[in-house]
C-alpha positions in Angstrom: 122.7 79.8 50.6 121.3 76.4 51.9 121.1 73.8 49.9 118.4 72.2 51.9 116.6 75.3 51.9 117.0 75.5 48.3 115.8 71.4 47.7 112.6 72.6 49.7 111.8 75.3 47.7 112.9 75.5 44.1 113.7 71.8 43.8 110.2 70.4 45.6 108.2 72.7 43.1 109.8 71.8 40.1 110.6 68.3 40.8 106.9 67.8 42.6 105.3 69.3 39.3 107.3 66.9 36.7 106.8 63.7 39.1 103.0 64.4 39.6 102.5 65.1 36.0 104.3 62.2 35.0 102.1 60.0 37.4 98.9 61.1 36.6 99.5 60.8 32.6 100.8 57.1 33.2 97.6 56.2 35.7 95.0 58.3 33.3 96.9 56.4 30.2 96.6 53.1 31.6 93.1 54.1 32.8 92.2 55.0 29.2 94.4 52.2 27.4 92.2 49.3 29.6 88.7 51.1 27.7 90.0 51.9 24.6 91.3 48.3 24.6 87.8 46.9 26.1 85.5 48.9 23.1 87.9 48.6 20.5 86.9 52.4 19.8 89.4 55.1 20.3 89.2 57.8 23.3 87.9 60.5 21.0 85.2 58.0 19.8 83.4 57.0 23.3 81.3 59.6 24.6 82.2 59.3 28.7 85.5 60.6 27.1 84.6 63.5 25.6 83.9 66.0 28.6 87.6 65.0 30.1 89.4 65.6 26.7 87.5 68.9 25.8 88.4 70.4 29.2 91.8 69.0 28.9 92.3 70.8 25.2 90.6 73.8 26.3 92.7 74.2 29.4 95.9 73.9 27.4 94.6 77.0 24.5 93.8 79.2 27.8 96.5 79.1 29.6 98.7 79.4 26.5 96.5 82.5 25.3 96.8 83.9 29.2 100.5 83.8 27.9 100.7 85.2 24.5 100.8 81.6 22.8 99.4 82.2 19.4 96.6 79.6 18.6 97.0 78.0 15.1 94.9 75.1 15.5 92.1 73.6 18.0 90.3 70.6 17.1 88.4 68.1 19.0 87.7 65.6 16.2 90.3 62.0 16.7 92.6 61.7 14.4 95.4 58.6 14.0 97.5 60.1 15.9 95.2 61.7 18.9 92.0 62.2 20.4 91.9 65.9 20.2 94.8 68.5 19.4 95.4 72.3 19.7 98.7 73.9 18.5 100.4 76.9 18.9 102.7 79.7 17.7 105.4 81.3 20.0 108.4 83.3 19.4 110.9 81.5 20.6 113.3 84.0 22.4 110.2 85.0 24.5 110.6 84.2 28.2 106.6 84.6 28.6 105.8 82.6 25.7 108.1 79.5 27.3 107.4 79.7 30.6 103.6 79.6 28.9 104.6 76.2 27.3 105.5 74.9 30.8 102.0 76.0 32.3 99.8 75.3 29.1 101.3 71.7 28.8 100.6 71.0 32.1 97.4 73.0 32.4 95.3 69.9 32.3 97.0 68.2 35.3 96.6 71.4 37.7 93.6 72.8 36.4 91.2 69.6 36.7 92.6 68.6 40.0 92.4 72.2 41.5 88.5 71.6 40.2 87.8 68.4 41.4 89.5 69.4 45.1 87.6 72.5 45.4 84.3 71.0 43.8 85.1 67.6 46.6 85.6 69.8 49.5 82.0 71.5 48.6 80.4 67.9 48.5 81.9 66.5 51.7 82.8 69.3 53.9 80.3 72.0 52.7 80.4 73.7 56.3 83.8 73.5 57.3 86.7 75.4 56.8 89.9 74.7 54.6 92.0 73.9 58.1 88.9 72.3 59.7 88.5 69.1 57.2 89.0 66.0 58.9 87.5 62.6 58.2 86.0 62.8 61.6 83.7 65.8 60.1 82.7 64.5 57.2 79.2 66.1 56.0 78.1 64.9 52.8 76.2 66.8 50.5 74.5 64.0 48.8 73.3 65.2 45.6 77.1 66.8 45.3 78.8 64.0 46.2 76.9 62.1 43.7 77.8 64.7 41.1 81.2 65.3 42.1 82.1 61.6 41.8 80.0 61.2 38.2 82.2 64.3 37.6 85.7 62.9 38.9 85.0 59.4 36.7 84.5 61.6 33.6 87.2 64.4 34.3 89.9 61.5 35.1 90.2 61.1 31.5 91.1 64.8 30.5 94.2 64.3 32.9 96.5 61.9 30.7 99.2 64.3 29.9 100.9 63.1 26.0 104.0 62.8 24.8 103.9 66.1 23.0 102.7 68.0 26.4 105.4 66.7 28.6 108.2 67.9 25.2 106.4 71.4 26.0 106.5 71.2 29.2 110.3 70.5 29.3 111.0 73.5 26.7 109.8 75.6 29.3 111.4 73.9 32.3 115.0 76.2 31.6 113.1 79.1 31.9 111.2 78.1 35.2 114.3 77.2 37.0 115.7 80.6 36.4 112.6 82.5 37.5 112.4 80.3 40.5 116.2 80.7 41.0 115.9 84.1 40.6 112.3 84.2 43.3 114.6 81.7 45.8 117.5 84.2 45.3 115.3 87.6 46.2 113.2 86.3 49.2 116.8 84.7 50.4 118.1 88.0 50.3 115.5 90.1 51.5 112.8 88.3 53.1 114.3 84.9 54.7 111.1 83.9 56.7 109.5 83.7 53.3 111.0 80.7 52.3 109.5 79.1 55.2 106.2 79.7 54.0 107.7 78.4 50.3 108.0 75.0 51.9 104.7 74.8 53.7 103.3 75.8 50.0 104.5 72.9 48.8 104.0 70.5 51.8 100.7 71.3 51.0 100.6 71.5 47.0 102.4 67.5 47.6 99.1 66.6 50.1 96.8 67.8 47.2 98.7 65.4 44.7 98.3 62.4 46.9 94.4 63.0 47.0 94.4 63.0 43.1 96.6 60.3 42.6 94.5 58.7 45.2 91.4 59.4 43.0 92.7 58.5 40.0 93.8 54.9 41.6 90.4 54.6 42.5 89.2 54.8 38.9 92.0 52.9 37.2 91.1 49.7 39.4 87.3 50.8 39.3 87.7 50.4 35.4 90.0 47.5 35.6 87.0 45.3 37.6 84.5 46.8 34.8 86.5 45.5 31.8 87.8 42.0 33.6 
């Protein structure tokens, strides 16, 4: 076994995953915090907030459902102690239902940037291929781009991850590092090359987080120069 083989594969996935989660709930909070401070109105009370924290609450109760995770609650109406909430029954013991908590919690991060990539790729680059983009090909789509950025702005705010997610999230992390353990462990044994093409997966998964993070930047100081 290599342990720089390993660090590439099971360790860049998981540690990539908590890191990029972590920074877009601390940009997206700070994001919010600045207009919630501005409007003296909480997040679940100002309507450019809404669209971003239904897709975020509805992300979380389909993935968890994709997972077994029992719905017991789902509300998007602000309460003291959040903008929107929906809860869930598990059994414990289950290794489906925890590795659900890991993907449900962090369901809002992957599943609005994986929208807002493929959605940006269609506005700027509608006749080029995945490996083709370059900013030396840029083709606009104006009417897209002009929705995809309206879109981006009001899907930003769905990304703050809470406190509670990033508790699920780590109840599932023990069983996540033995699946992966166990994936690392099978393609080591039976299908080295593979691990290669781990690596390049995440090479490119960590190029995908910069462009959000990137994005999200963008709107944090765009709101900051609103609110001064």
């Amino acid at each position: 076994m290599s342990w720089t083989s390993l660090a590439q594969t099971v360790g860049a996935s998981l540690g990539g995953s908590y890191l990029f989660s972590w920074l877009m709930a601390v940009i997206a909070g700070n994001t919010t915090q600045q207009l919630v401070n501005r409007t003296g109105r909480s997040n679940g009370q100002l309507w450019f907030m809404k669209p971003g924290i239904l897709v975020h609450e509805a992300l979380h109760a389909v993935v968890g459902l994709v997972f077994g995770l029992h719905i017991t609650a789902f509300s998007l109406r602000p309460t003291a102690d959040s903008a929107a909430h929906v809860s869930f029954r598990y059994a414990s013991h289950s290794w489906r239902a925890r590795l659900g908590l890991f993907f449900s919690a962090s369901a809002p991060v992957w599943g609005i940037s994986a929208t807002l990539l493929l959605l940006g790729k269609r506005a700027w680059w509608p006749q080029q291929a995945w490996a083709a983009i370059s900013p030396h090909n840029l083709a606009p789509d104006w009417p897209w781009v002009a929705g995809w950025a309206l879109l981006t702005v009001m899907l930003t705010f769905g990304l703050a991850l809470s406190h509670q997610d990033l508790v699920n999230m780590w109840r599932g992390t023990p069983f996540l590092v033995v699946l992966l353990g166990l994936a690392y462990a099978v393609l080591a044994w039976l299908a080295p090359a593979a691990l290669a093409g781990w690596w390049r997966v995440n090479q490119l998964a960590g190029g995908f987080a910069l462009v959000m993070l990137a994005l999200s930047v963008v709107v944090n100081r765009l709101v900051t120069w609103l609110v001064a």
